[in-house]
Biopython code that builds the backbone (N, CA, C, O; Angstrom):
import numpy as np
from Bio.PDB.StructureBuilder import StructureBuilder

atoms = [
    (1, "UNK", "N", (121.056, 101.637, 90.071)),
    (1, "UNK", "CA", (120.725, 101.767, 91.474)),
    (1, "UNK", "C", (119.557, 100.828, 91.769)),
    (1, "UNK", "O", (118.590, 100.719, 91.015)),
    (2, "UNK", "N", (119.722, 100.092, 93.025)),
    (2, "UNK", "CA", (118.529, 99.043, 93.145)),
    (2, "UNK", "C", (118.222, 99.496, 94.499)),
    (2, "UNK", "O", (118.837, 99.583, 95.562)),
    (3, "UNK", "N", (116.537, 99.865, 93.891)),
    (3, "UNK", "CA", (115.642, 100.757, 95.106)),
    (3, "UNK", "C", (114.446, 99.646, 95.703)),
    (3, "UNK", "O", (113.599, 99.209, 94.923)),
    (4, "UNK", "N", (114.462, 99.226, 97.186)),
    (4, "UNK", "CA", (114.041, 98.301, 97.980)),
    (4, "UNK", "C", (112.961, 99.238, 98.718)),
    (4, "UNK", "O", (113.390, 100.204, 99.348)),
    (5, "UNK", "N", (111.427, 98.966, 98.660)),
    (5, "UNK", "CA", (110.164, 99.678, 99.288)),
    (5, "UNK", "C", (110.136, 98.744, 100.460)),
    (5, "UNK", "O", (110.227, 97.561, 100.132)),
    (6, "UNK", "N", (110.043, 98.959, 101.625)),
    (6, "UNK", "CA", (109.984, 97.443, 102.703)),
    (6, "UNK", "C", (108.728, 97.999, 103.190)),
    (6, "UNK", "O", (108.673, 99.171, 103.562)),
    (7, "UNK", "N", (107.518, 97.071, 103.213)),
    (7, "UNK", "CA", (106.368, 97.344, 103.674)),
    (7, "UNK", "C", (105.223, 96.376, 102.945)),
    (7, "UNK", "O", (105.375, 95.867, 101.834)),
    (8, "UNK", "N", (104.285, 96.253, 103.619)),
    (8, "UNK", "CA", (103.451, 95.554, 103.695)),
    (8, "UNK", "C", (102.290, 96.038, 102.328)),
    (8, "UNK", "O", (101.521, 95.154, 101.952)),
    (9, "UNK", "N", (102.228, 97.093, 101.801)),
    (9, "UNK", "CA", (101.585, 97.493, 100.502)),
    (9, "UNK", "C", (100.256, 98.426, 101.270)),
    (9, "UNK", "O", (99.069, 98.459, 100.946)),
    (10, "UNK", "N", (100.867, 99.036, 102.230)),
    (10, "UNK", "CA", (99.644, 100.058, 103.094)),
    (10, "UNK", "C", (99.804, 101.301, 102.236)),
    (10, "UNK", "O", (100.578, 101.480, 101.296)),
    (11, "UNK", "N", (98.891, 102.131, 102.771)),
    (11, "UNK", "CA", (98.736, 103.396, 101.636)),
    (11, "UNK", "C", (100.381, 104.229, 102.297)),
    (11, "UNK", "O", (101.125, 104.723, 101.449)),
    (12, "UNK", "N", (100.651, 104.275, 103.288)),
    (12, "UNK", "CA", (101.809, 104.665, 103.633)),
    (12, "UNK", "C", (103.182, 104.461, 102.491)),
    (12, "UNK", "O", (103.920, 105.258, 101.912)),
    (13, "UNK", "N", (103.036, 102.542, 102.538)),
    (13, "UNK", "CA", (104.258, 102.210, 101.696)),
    (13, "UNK", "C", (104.149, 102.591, 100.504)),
    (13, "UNK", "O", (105.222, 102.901, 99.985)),
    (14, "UNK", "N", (102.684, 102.739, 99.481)),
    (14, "UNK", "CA", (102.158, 103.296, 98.162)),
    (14, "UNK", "C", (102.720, 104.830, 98.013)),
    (14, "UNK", "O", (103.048, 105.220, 96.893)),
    (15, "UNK", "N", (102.851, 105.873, 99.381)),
    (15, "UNK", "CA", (103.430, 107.117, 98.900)),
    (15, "UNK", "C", (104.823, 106.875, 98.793)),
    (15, "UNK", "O", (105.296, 107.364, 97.767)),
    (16, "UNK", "N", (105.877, 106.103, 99.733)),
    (16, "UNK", "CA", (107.074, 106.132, 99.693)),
    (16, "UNK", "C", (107.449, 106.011, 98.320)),
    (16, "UNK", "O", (107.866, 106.966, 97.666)),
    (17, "UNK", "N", (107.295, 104.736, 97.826)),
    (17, "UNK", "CA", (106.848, 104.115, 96.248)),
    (17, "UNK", "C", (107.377, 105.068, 95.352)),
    (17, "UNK", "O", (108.511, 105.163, 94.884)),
    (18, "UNK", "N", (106.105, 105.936, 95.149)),
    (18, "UNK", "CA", (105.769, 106.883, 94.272)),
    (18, "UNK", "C", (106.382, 108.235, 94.661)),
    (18, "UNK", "O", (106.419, 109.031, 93.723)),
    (19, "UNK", "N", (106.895, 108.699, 95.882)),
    (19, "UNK", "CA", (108.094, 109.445, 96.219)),
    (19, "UNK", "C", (108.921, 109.728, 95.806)),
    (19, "UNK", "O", (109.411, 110.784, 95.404)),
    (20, "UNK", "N", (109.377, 107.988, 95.916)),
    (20, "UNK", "CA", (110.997, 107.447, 95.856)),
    (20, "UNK", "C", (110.832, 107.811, 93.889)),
    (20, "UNK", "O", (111.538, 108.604, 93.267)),
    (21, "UNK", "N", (109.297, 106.642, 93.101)),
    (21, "UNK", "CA", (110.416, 107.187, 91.875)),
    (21, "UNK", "C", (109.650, 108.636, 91.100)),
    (21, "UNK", "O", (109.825, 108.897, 89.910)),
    (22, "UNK", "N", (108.968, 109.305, 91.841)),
    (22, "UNK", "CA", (109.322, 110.693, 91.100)),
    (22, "UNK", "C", (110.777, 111.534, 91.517)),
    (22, "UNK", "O", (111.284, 112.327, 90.724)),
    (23, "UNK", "N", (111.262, 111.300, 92.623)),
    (23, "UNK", "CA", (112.384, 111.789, 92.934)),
    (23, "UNK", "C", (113.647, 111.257, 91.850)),
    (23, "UNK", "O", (114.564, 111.921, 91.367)),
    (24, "UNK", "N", (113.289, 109.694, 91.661)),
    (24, "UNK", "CA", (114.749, 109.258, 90.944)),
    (24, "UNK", "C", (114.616, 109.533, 89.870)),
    (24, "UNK", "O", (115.616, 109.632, 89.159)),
    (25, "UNK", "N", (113.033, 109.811, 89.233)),
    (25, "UNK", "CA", (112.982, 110.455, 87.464)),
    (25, "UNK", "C", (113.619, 111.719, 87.245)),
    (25, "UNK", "O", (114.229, 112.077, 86.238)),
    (26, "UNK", "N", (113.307, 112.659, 88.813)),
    (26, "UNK", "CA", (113.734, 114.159, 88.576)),
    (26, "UNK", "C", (115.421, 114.226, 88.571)),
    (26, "UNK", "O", (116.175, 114.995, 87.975)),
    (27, "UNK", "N", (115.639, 113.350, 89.282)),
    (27, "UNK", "CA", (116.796, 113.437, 89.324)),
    (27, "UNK", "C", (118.070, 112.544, 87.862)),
    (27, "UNK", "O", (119.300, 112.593, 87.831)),
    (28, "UNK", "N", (116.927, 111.706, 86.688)),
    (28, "UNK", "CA", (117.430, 111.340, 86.160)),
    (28, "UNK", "C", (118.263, 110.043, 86.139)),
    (28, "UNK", "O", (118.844, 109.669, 85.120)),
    (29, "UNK", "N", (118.304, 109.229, 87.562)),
    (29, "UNK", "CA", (118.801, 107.929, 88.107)),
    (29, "UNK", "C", (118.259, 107.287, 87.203)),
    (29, "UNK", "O", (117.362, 107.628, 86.433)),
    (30, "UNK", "N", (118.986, 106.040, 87.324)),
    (30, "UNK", "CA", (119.127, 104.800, 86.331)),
    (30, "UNK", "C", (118.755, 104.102, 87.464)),
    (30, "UNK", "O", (119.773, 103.645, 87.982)),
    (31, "UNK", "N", (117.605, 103.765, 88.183)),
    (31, "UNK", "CA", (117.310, 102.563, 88.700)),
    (31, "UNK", "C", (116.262, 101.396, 88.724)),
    (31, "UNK", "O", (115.417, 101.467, 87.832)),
    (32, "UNK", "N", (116.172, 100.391, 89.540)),
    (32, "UNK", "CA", (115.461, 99.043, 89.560)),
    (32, "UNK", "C", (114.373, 99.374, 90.707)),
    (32, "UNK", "O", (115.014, 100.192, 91.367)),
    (33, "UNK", "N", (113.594, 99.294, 91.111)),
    (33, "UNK", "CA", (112.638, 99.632, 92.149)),
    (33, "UNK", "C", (111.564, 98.016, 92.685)),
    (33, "UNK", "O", (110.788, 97.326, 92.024)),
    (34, "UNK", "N", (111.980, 97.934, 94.027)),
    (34, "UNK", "CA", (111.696, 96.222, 93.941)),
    (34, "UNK", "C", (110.701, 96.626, 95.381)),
    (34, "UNK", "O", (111.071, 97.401, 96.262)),
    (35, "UNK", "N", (109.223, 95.811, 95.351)),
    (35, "UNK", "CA", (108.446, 96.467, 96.739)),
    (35, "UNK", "C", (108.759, 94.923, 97.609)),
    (35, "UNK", "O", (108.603, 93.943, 96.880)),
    (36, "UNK", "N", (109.102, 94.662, 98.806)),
    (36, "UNK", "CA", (109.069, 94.022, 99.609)),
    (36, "UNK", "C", (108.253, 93.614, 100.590)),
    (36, "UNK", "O", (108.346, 94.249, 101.640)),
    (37, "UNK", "N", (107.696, 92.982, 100.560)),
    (37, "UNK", "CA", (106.184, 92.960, 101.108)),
    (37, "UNK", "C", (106.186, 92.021, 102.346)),
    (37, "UNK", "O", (105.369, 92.222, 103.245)),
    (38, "UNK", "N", (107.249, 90.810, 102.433)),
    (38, "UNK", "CA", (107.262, 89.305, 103.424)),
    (38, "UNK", "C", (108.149, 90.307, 104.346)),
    (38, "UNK", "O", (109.116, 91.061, 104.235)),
    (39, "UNK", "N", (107.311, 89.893, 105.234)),
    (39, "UNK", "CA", (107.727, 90.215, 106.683)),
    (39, "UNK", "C", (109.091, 89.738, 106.586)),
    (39, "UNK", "O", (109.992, 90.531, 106.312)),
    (40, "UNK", "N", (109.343, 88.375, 106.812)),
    (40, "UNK", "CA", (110.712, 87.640, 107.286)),
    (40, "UNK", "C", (111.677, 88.726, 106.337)),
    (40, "UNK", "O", (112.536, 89.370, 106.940)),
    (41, "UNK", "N", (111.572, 88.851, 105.359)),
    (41, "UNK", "CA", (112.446, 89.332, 104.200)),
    (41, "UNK", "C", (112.673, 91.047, 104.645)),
    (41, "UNK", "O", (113.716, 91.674, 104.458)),
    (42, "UNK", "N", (111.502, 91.550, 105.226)),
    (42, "UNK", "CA", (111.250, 93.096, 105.693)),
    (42, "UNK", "C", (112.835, 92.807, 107.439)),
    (42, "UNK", "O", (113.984, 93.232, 107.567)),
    (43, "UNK", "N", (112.140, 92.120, 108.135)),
    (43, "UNK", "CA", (113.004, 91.464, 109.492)),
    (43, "UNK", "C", (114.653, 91.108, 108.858)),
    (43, "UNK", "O", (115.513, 91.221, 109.731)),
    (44, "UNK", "N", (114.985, 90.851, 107.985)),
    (44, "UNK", "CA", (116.090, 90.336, 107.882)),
    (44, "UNK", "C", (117.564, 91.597, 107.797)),
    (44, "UNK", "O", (118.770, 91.569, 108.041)),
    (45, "UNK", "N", (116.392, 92.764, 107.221)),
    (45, "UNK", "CA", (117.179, 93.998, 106.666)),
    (45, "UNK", "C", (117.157, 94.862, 108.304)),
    (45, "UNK", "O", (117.370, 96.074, 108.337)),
    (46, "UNK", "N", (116.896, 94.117, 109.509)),
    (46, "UNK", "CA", (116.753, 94.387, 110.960)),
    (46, "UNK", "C", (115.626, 95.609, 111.070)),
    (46, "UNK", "O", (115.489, 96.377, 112.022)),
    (47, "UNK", "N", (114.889, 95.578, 109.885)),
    (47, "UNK", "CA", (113.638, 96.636, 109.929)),
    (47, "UNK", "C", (112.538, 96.706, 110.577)),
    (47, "UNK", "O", (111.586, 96.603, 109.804)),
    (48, "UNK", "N", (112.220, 96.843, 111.708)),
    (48, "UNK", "CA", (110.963, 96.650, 112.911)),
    (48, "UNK", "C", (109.851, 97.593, 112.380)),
    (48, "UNK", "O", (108.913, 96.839, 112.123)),
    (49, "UNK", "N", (109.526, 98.731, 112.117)),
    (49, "UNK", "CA", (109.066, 99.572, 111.357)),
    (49, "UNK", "C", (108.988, 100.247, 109.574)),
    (49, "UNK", "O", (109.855, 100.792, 108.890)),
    (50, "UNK", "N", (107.529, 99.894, 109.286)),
    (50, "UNK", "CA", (107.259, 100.737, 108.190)),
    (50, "UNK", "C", (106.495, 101.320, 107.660)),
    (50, "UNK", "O", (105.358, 101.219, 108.120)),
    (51, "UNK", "N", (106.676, 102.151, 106.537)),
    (51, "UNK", "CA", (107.642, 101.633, 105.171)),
    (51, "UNK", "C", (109.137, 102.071, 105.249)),
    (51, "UNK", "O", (109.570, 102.919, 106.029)),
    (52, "UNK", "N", (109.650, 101.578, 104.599)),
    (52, "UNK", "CA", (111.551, 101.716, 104.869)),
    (52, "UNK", "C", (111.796, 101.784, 103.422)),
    (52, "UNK", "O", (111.109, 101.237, 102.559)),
    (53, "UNK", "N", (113.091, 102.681, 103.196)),
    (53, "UNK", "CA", (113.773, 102.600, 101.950)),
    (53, "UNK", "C", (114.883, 101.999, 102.141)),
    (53, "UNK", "O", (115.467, 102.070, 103.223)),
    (54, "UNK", "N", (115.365, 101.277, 101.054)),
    (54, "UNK", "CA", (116.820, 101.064, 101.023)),
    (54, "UNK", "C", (117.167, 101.515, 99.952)),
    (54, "UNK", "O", (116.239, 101.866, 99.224)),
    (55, "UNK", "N", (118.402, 101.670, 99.485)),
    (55, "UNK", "CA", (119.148, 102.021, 98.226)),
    (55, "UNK", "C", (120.148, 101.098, 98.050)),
    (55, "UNK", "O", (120.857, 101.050, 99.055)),
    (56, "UNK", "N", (120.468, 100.402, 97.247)),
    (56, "UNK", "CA", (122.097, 99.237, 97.117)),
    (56, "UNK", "C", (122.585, 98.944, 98.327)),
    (56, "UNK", "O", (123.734, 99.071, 98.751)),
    (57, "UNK", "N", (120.978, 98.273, 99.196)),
    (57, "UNK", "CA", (121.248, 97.221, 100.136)),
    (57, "UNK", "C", (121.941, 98.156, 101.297)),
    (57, "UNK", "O", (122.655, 97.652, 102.163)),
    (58, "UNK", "N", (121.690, 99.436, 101.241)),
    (58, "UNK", "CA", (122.006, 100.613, 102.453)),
    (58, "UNK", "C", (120.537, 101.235, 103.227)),
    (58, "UNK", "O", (120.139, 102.302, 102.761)),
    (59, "UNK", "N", (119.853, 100.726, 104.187)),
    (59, "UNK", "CA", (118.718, 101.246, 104.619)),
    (59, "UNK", "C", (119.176, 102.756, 105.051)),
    (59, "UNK", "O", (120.233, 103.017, 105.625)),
    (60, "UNK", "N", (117.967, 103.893, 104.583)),
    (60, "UNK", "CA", (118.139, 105.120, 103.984)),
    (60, "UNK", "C", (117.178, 106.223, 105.070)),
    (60, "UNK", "O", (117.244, 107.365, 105.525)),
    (61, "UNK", "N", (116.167, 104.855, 105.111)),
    (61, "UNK", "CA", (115.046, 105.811, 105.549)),
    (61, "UNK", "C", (113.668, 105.189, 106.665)),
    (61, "UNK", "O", (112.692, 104.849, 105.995)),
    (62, "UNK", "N", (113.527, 105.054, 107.804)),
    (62, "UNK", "CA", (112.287, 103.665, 108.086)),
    (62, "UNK", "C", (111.478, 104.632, 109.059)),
    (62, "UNK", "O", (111.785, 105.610, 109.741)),
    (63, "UNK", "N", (110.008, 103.740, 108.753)),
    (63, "UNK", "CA", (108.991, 104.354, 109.599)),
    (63, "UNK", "C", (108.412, 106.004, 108.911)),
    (63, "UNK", "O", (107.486, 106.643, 109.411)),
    (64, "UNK", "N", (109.046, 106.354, 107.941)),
    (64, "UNK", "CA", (108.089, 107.683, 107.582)),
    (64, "UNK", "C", (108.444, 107.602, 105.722)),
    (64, "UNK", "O", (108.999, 106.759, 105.018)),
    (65, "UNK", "N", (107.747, 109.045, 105.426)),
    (65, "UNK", "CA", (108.002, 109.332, 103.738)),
    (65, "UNK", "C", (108.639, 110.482, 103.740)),
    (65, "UNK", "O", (108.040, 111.343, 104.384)),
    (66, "UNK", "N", (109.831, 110.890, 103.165)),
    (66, "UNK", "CA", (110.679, 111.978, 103.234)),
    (66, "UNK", "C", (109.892, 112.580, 102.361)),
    (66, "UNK", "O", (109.045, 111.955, 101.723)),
    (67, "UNK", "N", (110.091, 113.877, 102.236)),
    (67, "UNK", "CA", (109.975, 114.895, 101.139)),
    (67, "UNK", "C", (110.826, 114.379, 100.192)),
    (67, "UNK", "O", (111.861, 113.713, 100.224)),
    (68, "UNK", "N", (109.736, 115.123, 98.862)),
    (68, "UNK", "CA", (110.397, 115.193, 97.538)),
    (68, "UNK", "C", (111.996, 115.892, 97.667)),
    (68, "UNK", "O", (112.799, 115.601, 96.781)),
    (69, "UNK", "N", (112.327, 116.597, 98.525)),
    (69, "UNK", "CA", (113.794, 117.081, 98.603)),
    (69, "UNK", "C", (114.758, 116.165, 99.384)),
    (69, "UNK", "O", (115.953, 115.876, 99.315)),
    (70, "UNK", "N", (113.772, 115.858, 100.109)),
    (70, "UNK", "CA", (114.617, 114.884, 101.618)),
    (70, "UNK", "C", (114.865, 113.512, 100.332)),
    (70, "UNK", "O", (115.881, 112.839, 100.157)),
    (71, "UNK", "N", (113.973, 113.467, 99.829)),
    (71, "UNK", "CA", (114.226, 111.893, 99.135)),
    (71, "UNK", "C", (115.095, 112.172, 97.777)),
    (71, "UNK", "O", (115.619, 111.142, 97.353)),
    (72, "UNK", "N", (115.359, 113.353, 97.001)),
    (72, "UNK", "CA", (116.544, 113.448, 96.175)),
    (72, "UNK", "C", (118.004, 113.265, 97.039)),
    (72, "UNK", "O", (118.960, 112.783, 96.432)),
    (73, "UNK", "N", (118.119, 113.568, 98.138)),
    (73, "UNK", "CA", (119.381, 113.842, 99.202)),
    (73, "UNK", "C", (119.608, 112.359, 98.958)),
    (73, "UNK", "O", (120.424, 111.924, 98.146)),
    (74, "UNK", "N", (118.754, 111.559, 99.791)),
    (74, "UNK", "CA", (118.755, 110.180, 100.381)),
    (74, "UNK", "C", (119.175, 109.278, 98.953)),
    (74, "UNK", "O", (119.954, 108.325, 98.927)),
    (75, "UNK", "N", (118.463, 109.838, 97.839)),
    (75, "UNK", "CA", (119.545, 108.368, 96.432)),
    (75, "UNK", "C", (120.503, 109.322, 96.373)),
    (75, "UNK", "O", (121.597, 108.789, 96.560)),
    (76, "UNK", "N", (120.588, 110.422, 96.209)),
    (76, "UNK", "CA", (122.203, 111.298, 95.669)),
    (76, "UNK", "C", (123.526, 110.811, 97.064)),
    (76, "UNK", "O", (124.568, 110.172, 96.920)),
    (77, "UNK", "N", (123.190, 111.155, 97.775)),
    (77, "UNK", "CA", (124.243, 110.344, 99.001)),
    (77, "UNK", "C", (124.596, 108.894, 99.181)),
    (77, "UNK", "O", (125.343, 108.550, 100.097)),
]
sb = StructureBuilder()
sb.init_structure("model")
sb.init_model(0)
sb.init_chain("A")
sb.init_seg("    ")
for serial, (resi, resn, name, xyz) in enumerate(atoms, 1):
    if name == "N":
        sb.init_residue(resn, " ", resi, " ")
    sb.init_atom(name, np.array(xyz, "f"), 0.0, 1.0, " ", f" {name:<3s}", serial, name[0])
structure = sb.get_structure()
């Protein structure tokens, strides 16, 4: 699974981060975790707001940090 952080490296995008991979440890996922930081590159995924998740190039989540439950849902789906 290839996990995309879109954000600028604010303390916001630092919880998603660390959210995203205690959720994918609990859950045992096999994934890649890549932080995205260039605007143009953040704009391209049509993301106006963040921090944003993506999962295998599927935006999941933008503008907030789900819960530890909300964010097992979001890689299991």
């Amino acid at each position: 699974m290839k996990i995309q952080i879109l954000g600028t490296g604010c303390p916001k995008c630092k919880a998603l981060a660390a959210t995203t991979e205690n959720a994918a440890k609990d859950l045992g996922i096999d994934y890649e975790i890549e932080k995205v930081t260039d605007m143009a590159k953040i704009a391209s995924f049509g993301v106006m707001m963040t921090p944003a998740l993506v999962v295998d190039g599927k935006i999941k989540s933008v503008g907030k940090i789900p819960s530890s439950d909300e964010m097992k849902e979001l890689l299991t789906k």
